[in-house]
N, C-alpha and C positions, 0 to 999 in steps of 0.2 A: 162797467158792468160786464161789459163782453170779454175785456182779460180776467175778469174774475172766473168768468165760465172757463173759458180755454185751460187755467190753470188747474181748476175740478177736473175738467176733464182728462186733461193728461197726467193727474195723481190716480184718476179712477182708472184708466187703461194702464199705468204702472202695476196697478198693485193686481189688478187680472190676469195680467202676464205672468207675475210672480205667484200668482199659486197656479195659474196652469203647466208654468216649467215646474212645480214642486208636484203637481197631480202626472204629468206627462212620465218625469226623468225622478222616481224619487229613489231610485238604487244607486242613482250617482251618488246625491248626497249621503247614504247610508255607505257605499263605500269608503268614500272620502272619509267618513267618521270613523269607519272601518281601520284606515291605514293610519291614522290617526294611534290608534289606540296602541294596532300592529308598533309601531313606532318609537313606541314607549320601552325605553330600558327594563328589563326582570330586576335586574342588579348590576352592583358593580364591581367590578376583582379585579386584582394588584395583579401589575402586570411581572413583579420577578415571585410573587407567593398565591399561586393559582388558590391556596387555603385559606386566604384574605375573602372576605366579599361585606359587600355597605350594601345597603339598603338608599341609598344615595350617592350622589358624587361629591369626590371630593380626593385627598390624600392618602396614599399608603401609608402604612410604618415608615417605608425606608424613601417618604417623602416625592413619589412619583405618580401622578396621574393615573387618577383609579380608569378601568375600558368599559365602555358598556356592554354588556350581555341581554340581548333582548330572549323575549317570551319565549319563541321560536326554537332557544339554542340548543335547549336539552334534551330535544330530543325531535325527530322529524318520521311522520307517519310514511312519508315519500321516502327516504333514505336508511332507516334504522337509527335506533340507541347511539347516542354520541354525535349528531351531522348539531352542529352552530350555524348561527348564522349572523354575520357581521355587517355593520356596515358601512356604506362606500367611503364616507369622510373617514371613518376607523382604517381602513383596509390601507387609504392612502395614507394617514397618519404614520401606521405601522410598516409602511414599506414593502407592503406583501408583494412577492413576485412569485411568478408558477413557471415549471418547466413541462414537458412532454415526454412519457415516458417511450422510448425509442426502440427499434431495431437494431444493431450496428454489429462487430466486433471491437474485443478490446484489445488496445496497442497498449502495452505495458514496455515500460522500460527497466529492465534488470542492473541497475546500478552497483556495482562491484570494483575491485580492483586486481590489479594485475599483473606480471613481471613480463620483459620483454627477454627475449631467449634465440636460439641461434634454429635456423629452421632447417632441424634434424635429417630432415629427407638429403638436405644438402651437407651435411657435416661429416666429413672427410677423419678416420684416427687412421694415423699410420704406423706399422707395425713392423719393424727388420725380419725378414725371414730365416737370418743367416746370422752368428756369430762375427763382430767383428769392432772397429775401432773407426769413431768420425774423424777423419782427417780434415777436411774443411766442413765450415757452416757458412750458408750466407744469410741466414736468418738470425737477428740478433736477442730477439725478445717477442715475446707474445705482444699479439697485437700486429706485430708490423703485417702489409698490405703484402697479398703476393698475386704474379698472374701465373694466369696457365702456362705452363712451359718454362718459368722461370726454374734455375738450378736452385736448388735446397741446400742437398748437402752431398760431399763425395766419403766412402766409406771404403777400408782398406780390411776384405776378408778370406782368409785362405780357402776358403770355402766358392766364394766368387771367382776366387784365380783356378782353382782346381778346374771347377764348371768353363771356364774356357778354354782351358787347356785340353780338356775332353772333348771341345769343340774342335779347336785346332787340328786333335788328330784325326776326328771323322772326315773333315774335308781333305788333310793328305791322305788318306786311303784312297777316298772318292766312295765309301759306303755311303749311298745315298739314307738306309736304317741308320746308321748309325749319325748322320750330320742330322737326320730328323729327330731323333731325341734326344742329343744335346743342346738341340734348338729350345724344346719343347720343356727342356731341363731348368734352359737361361730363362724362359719367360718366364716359369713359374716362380724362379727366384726375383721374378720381378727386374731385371737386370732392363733398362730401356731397348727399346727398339732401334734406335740410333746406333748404340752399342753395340748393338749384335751386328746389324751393316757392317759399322764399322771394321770390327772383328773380321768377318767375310771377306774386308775390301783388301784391312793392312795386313792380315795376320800375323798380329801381332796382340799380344794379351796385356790387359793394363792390372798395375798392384790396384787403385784406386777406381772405383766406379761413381761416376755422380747420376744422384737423381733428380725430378724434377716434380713440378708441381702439379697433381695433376688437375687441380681448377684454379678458380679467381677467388681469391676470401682474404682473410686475414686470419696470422697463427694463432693458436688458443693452445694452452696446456706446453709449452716449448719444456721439454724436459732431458733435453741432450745442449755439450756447451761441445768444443771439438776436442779431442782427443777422450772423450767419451765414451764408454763399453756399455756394448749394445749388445743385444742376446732378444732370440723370439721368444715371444709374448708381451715383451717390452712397448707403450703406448710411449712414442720420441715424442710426438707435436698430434695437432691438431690444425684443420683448414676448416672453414665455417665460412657459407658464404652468407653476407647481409642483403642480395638481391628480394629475399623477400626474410621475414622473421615471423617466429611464433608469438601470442602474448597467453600463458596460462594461467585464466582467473577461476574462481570458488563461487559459487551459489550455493546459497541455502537448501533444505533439504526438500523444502516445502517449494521450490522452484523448479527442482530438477524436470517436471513434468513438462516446461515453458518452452524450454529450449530445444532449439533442433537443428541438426546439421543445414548450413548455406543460409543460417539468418543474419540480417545485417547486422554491424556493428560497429561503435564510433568509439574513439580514445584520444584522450588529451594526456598531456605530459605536464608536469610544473615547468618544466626547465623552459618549456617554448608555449607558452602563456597565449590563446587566442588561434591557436592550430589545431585541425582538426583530423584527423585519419581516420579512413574509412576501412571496414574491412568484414569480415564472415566466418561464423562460427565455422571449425576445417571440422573439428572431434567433440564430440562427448562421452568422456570416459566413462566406463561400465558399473565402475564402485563408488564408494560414500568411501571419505576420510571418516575409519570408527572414533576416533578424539576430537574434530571439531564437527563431525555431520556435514561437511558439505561435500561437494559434487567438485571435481575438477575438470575445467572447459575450456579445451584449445581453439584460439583465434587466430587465422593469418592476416598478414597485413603488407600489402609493398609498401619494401623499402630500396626504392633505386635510386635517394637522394642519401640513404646510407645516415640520416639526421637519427634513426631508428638505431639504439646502442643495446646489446645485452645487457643483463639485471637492470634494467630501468623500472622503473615503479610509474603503473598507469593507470590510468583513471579510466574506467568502461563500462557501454552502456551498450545493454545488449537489447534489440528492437526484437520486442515478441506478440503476438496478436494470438487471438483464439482462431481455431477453424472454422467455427460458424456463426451467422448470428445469435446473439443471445437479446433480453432484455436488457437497455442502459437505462442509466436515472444517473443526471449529476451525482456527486458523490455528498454535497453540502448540503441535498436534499431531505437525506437520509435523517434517522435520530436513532442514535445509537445507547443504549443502558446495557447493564449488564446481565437483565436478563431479556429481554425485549429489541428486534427494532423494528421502525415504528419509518412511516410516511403519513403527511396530512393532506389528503384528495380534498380539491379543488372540483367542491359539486357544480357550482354557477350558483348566480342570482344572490353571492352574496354566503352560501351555505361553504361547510368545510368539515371534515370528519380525517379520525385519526384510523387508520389501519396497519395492521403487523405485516411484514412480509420479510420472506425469507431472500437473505443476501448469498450471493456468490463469490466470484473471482473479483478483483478490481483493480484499476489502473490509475494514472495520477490523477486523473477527472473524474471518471467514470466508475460503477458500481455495479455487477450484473445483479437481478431481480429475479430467481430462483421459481418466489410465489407470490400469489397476492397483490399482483399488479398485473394488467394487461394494454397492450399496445396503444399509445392514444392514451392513456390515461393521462390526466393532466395532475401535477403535483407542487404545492409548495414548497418553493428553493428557500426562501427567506421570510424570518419574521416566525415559522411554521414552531418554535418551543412553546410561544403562547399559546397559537390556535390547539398543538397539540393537549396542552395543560386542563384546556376547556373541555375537551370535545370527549377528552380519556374520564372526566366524570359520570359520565353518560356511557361510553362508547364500551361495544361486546367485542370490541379489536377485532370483528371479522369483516370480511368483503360483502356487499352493499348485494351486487346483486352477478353471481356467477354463472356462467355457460354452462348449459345442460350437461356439456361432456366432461366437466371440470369440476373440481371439489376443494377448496381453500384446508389448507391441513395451516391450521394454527396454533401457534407454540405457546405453552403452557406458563403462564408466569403465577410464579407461589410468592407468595406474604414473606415474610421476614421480619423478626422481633428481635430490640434489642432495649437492655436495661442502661438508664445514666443518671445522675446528680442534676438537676438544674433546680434555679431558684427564678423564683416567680415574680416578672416584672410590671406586667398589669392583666389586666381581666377583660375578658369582649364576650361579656355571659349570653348577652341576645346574640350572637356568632356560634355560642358554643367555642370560642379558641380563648387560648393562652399567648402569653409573651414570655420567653425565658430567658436567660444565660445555664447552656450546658454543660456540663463536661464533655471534653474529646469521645469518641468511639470509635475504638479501633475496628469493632467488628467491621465497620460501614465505611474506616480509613476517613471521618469526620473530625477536622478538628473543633475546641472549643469554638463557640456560635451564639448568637443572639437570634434568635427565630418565634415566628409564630406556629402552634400547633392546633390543629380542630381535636376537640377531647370527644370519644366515642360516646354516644347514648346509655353505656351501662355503669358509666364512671358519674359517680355523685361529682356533681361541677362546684357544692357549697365548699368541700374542702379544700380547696384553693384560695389560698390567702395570697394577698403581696408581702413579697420579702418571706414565703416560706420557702425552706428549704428542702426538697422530695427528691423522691428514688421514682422516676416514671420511665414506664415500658411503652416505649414507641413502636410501631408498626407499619413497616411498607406495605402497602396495599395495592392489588393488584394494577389499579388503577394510574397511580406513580404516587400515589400521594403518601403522606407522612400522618399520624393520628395517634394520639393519649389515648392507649388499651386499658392502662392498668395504672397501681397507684402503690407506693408505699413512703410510710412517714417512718425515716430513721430513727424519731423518739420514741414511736412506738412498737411493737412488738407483731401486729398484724397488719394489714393491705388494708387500706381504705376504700379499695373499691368494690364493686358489685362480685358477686362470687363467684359470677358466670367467667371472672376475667382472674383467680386467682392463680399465682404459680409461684414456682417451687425459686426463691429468689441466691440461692447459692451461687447462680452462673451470674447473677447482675455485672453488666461493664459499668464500672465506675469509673470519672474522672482519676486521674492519679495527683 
């Protein structure tokens, strides 16, 4: 009898508890029901055809995993038109990662090519002043190695003997004018200074004068062999030193701005695979090549291992950064279309929105950010075509919430219509879309396709049969999306659709 009490008992105190935590706490429970509800999918859409969506879960067309789109997505009182909100098992599935939109400058590398050349400040043409005849050569061929002071070549010119012999006699006078401009005679003819000593010492005149080298390089251009007639203006040889060489490469036109004198720069060769030489822009010439547009840009480079050859063919990579900082943003970040580009900001708690901003400069990584992004922003690196696909149904492509001193100037994206042939391969009337096989369209550079379309509200959807054959007017829409404007039946003679959507069908792209 007494455990029968005790067990009254202790169901009576259970159940007083329980409605007093239900009179005390009862917002919890209504939350809870709350999040509950929150929780619940809107729908579900195809993760590669944003124009897909079920009313349930289940399979795409193209056989993958429909995503859930909760309540929440289409639109957010906290954020504007377009903010989604996804969730966290989703986000993981999908592989979402964010980046930070940054401060930096961009290092860009100008990848070009290049020839390697004789470094002009040092290249030596030599020139006879005087009529006459090589008697010896000791240089055999272009190319060979010469040092300073080595003898060249000796040359037999009446012109050289006269000039000494006019020497000869100012010193037997002893006219000191007159030994002074014979002197001043012989150097001009370039006649060595050895020579003239010598003259002084033996007094004696030579038929043959040799000359001598007057740096370190090797010959280039040899254009005398001996017994050879030489006359001025005549270009004999050439000396070129290799201690250091030029490489002069081409940039684009749209580059020329990058470059600037003393920026670094690196070069590889084929012939020596795995070596690398360093070196700095020396010049940037003034003009544009008018036939290919580019820019010509002299780089030096030492060469005291002399591995560095004229015409060689080089690979170069010129290190250029901007002057100041700008906005970065990964460059995979980005979503590029051809009239649009587009980032998807990373709100928190799960939310995401698609916004336009203007691009800049860019580098192999990196992308400056013009507009429409600010420091700190956080953005989707990956996974972001999906969230973008979602969020652009909804979304006014503008900036969330901008700085008093600032105003988002955003780019205008217009519709575009184009006429094709497809045939109709099933129906998704509670969707409003179709299944087709199209003809190609060049307008859009589209080849033939198998696709789903959403058919507009003014298009009668009965005239859709499977296995017909129609002339339908598609339409990008500002939003990225694709939609059935219009309608025409090649058997018949007028457009089957609403008249709000009629046009003049002479320009139709048809398959071919």
């Amino acid at each position: 009898m007494n455990s029968n009490l005790k067990m009254i008992s202790i169901l009576v105190i259970g159940i007083l508890t329980g409605i007093s935590a239900t009179i005390l706490y009862p917002s919890q429970n209504q939350n809870d029901s709350k999040d509950s509800e929150k929780a619940k999918p809107s729908y579900w859409v195809a993760p590669m055809n944003p124009n897909f969506r079920s009313d349930k879960p289940g399979k795409s067309p193209m056989g993958m995993d429909l995503i859930p789109v909760y309540e929440d997505a289409t639109g957010s009182t906290d954020f504007g038109p377009g903010a989604i909100t996804i969730s966290p098992a989703v986000i993981n599935k999908l592989g979402v990662r964010t980046t930070e939109v940054t401060l930096g400058t961009l290092q860009n590398n100008i990848k070009t090519v290049g020839y390697v050349q004789y470094d002009q400040d040092h290249l030596i043409h030599t020139n006879p002043r005087v009529e006459g005849w090589i008697e010896e050569l000791y240089v055999k061929a272009s190319g060979d190695p010469v040092i300073k002071g080595q003898p060249i070549y000796s040359i037999y010119s009446p012109a050289l003997v006269n000039a000494q012999e006019e020497m000869l006699l100012a010193l037997n006078r002893k006219d000191q004018r007159l030994i002074t401009a014979s002197e001043e005679r012989l150097k001009a003819l370039l006649i060595p200074n050895s020579e003239i000593k010598a003259l002084r010492k033996n007094r004696t005149v030579k038929q043959n004068i040799t000359f001598y080298a007057p740096q370190s390089g090797v010959i280039d251009n040899l254009n005398i062999r001996e017994g050879s007639f030489v006359k001025p203006g005549m270009t004999m040889f050439s000396i070129g030193s290799l201690s250091q060489v030029w490489v002069e490469a081409e940039i684009f036109e749209r580059q020329s701005n990058m470059v600037k004198v003393g920026q670094a720069v690196e070069m590889k060769l084929d012939y020596l695979p795995g070596q690398l030489w360093q070196g700095k822009v020396d010049y940037v010439y003034p003009t544009l090549d008018s036939k290919t547009r580019t820019l010509k840009v002299r780089l030096r480079f030492d060469n005291s291992n002399a591995k560095l050859k004229p015409n060689m063919f080089a690979q170069v990579s010129i290190k250029t950064r901007s002057e100041e900082d700008v906005l970065l943003l990964p460059r995979e970040a980005v979503i590029r279309t051809g009239n649009s580009d587009r980032v998807v900001l990373a709100l928190g708690e799960g939310k995401y929105k698609s916004v336009a901003v203007t691009l800049g400069r860019s580098d192999d990584d990196s992308i400056q950010i013009e507009s429409g992004l600010y420091k700190g922003d956080i953005v989707v690196s990956s996974a972001q075509f999906l969230l973008d696909s979602e969020s652009n149904k909804t979304s006014d492509l503008k900036r969330m919430t901008a700085p008093e001193d600032e105003q988002e100037n955003i780019q205008a994206i217009t519709s575009d219509t184009a006429w094709v042939e497809a045939k109709v391969n099933s129906l998704m009337a509670a969707h409003r879309m179709i299944n087709v096989d199209h003809q190609a369209v060049s307008k859009w550079e589209w080849p033939q396709m198998t696709m789903d379309f959403t058919v507009d509200d003014s298009v009668d959807f009965s005239v859709f049969t499977v296995g017909a054959v129609l002339h339908i007017e598609l339409e990008k829409t500002s939003d990225g999306a694709v939609k059935v404007i219009n309608i025409h039946n090649p058997k018949t003679t007028d457009d089957v659709s609403n008249t709000t959507h009629q046009a003049d069908h002479s320009g139709m792209e048809l398959g071919e």
